[in-house]
N, C-alpha and C positions, 0 to 999 in steps of 0.2 A: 504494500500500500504506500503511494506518495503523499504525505502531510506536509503541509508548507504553514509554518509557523510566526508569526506575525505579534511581537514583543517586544517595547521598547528598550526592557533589562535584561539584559541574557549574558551571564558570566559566573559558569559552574564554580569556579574557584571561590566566589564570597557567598552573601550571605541572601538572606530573601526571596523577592521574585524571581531575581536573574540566578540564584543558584537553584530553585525550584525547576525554573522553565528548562534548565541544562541538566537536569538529572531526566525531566522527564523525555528529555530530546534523544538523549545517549541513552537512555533504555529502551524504549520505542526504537532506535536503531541497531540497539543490538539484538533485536527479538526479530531483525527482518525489515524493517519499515525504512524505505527509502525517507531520509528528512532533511530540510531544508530550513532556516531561520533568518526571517529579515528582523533584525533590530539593529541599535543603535550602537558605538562604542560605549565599552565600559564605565562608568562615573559614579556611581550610588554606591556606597551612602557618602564617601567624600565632595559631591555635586563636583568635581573634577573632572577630567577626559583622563582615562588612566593611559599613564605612560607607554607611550609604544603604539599609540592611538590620535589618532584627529578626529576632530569634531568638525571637521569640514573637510573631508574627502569622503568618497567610499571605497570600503574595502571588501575584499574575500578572502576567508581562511578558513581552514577543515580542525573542527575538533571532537577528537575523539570521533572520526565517521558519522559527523555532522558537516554538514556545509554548512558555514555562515555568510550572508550577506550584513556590510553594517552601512549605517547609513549616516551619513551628516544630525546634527543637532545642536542647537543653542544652549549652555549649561550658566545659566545665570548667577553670578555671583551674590548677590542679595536675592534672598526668596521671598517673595509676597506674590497675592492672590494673580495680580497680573503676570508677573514674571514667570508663575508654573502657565499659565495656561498658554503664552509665550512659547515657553518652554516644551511644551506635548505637542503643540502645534507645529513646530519645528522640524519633530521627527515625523508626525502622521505627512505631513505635505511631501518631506525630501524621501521615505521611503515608499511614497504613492509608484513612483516608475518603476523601483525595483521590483514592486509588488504587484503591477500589470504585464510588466516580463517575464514574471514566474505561471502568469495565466496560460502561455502556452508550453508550461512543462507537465501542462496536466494534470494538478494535484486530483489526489480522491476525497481529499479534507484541508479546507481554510481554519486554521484555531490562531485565534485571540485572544490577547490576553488584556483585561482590563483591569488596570490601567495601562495606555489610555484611549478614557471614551472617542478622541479623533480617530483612533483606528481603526472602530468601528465600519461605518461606508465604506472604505476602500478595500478592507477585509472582505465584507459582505458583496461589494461588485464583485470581486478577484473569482471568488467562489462561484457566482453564478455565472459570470461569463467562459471559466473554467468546469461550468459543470461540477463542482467538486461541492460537497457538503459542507456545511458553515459553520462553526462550532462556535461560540463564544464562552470562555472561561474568565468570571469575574471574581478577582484574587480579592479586592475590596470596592468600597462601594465610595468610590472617589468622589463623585459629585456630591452626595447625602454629608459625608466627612466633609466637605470642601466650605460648604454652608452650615453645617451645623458648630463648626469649629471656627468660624467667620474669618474663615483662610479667604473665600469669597463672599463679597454682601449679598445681604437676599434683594428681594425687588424681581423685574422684571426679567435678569439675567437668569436667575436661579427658577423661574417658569420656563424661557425657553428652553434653557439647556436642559433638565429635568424633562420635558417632551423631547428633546431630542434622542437621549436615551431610552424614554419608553418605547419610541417609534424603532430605535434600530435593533433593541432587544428582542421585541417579538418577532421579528423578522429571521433573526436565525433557527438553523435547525434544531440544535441543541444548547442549551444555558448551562452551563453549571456553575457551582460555586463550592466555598470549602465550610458551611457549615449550617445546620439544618433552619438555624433564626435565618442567613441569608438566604436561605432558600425559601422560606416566609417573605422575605423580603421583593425577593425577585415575582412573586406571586403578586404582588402588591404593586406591582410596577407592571402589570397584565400579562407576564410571560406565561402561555400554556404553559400549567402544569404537566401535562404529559410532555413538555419540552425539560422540563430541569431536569437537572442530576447535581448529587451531591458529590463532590469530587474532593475529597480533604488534603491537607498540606501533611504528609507524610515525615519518617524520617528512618535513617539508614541504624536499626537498631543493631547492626554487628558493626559499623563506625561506634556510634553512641552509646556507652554501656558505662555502667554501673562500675567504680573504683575506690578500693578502700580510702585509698588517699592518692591525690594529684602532686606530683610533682612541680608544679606551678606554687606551691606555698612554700614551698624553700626560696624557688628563684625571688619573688614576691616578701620575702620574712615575715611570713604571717606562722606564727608556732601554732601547734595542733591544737594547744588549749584554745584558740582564737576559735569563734564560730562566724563565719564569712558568709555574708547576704551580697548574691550577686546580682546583678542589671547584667546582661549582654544583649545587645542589641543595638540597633537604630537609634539616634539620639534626636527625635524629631521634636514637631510640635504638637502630632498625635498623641503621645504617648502618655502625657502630662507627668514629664519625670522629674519636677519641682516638688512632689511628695518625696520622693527620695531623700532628699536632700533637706527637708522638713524632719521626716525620721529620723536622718543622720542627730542635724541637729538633736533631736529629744532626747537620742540615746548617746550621745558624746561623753556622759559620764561612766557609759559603762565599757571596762576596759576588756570586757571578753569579745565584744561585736565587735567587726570592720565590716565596714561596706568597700565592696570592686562593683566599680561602676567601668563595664568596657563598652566601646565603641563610638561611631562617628558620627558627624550628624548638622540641623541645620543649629539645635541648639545647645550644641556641646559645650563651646567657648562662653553664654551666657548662662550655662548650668555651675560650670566649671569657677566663673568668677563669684556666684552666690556661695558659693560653698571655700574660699578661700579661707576661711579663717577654721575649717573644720580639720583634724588628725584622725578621724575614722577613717578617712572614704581614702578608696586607693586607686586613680585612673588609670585605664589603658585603652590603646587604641585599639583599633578593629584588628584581631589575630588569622592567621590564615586559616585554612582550613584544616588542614594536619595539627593544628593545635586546640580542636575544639573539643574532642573529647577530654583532652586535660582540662581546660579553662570552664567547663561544665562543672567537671567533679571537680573544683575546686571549692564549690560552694557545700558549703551546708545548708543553706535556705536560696531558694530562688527567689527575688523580685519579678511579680509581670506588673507593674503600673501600666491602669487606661483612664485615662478622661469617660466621665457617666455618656457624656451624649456620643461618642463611639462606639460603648461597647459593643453594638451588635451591630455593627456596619463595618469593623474588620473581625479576625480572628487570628491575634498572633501565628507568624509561623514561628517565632521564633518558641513558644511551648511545647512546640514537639520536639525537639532536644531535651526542653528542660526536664520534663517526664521521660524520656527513655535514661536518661542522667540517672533515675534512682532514687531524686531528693525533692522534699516537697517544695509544695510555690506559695505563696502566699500573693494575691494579684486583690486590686480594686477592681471588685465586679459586682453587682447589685444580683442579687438572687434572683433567679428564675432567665438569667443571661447564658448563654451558651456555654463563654468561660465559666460560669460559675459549676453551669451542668458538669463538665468536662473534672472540676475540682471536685468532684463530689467528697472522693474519699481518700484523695490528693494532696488538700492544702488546705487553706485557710482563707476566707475570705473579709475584707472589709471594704465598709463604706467607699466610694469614689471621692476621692478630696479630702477623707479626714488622715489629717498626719499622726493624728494621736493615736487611734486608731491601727492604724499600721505597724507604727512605734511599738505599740500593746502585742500583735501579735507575734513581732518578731520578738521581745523579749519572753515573750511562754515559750515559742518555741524551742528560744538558746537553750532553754533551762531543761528540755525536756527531750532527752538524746534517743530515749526510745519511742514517745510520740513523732521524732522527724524519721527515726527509721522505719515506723509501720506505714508512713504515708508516703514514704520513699518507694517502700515495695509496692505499695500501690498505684503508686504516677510509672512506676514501671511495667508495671503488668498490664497500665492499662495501654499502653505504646505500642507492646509486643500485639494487647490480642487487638488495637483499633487504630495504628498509624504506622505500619512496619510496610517499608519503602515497597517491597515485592510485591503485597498484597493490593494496596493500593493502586499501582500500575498494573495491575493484571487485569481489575478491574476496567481501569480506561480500557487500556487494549480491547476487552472484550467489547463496550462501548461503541468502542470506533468503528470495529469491522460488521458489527451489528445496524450500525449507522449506516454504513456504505451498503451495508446488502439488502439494507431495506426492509431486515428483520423489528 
């Protein structure tokens, strides 16, 4: 089967969408499937052109028995509401040609990945004019996040563009998304339901596994008695990761907790300066990939901080490490939120925005070594029997071909 892949982030070596969409590209091509991916160079979560790369050329390279096409794009140095949609505009428009070139290589499936919504139309013509089935897969729900988080004003922008999504979603063959509230969602935005599927963010549980102790806390000098609350991930404006840093504070006096805070982002540098006068927290930048199983089991308590009016318009991928890791999470999720479902018998939950709160539950936790280890085994067990990398792509696979045959 030839898939032709349509994604603005695509770079298996980090972290996210772009290392999602390259796991699921080099799997699908090792199982047989001719694959082809037009996106952009590398730059997230640094908002940089990574080295070795322009943002105004294009290029081709094969990785791993993928072809990749990349395409030009604009990476704005200050982020605001205009500058992203600047931004996504840049790649939908300069990978339009590459993307009607590939119409005559036949595909049997167009998949998208959203974000972003520009890529929509051009994805959906590619397909039909190719004859090829349409897939749209939506990792989060960019435009709902984009105004609810007043990344963009509401008004009359946020009606257009809001119908312009409803319009190109129904429109495909298939919808999916990674988690059953968005799939409520996607409902609500008129997509046949006989059109969705649930398609979750996986994770490579013989990478990711369980460690008595990480050798990352020597390099780091954090001694075993220390119990370490860790952040990895995206340093956005999604994420609301000024609770963190509220917690730190509350718990400053107590000398067993350190907070690692790792990773990049838009609001790293303004997190980093609030927190200057703090001795818990210990930065690092975004680690490669060969070092993520260590930097996982480093923690004793995972952080997943989200802003309330998020919650159910993404679904961390970055959770699904944090449960195959072994150690529980402790996330701001309001009950009855997906995350929260997902924590059931995992972590710990608190309120969205209380830092005291937080504060609270990581100090029960510190104190209680065989409370984190029962919930450890549980955020494990639940990875193995509902986010284990195989399982989950066997599933698309079956999808696809099911799609194409008209089953």
């Amino acid at each position: 089967m030839k898939i032709l892949i349509h994604v603005i982030n695509y770079f298996p070596e980090l972290t996210g969408i772009g290392k999602y969409s390259g796991e699921m590209a080099e799997w699908l091509a090792s199982r047989g499937h001719e694959i082809r991916v037009v996106t952009a160079p590398p730059y997230y979560p640094e908002w940089k052109v990574g080295r070795g790369y322009s943002g105004a050329r294009y290029s081709r390279e094969v990785i791993r028995g993928v072809k990749v096409f990349r395409c030009p794009l604009w990476v704005p140095k200050k982020q605001n509401g205009f500058n992203r949609i600047v931004h996504l505009l840049s790649f939908a428009l300069s990978s339009l040609p590459v993307m009607f070139g590939q119409a005559f290589w036949k595909p049997d499936v167009v998949f998208v990945v959203e974000p972003s919504l520009f890529c929509l139309p051009g994805a959906w013509l590619v397909a039909r004019l190719s004859g090829a089935k349409a897939w749209l897969h939506v990792q989060d729900f960019e435009v709902d996040a984009a105004f609810d988080l007043k990344i963009l004003p509401a008004g009359k922008l946020r009606d257009i563009i809001r119908n312009l999504e409803r319009i190109m979603m129904r429109r495909f063959d298939r919808v999916s998304t990674i988690s059953t509230k968005m799939m409520e969602k996607l409902e609500e935005k008129g997509v046949d339901r006989s059109k969705t599927i649930r398609f979750p963010n996986w994770v490579d549980t013989e990478a990711i596994f369980p460690r008595e102790a990480s050798a990352m806390r020597q390099e780091l000098g954090l001694l075993e008695d220390k119990i370490v609350c860790l952040y990895s991930g995206n340093m956005g404006e999604k994420q609301g990761l000024e609770i963190l840093i509220e917690a730190a504070r509350q718990l400053k006096e107590e000398q067993s907790i350190r907070f690692v805070l790792c990773g990049n982002g838009t609001a790293r540098e303004r997190l980093y300066e609030s927190a200057n006068d703090l001795t818990n927290i210990v930065w690092l930048s975004l680690l490669p990939a060969d070092k993520l199983n260590d930097l996982l089991n480093l923690a004793d308590i995972h952080l997943l901080p989200q802003r309330a009016d998020a919650a159910d318009l993404v679904m961390p991928s970055k959770l699904t490490g944090m449960l195959a890791s072994g150690r529980p999470v402790v996330a701001t999720a309001r009950v009855g939120t997906e995350i929260a479902q997902v924590l059931e018998k995992s972590g710990k939950l608190v309120e969205p925005g209380n830092a005291r709160w937080l504060a609270g539950a990581i100090l029960e936790l510190s104190g209680d070594a065989p409370l984190r280890g029962a919930l450890g085994e549980e955020a494990r067990r639940y990875a193995l029997g509902n986010l284990s990398r195989d399982a989950v792509l066997s599933g698309l696979d079956i999808e696809l071909r099911s799609m194409v045959a008209g089953t």
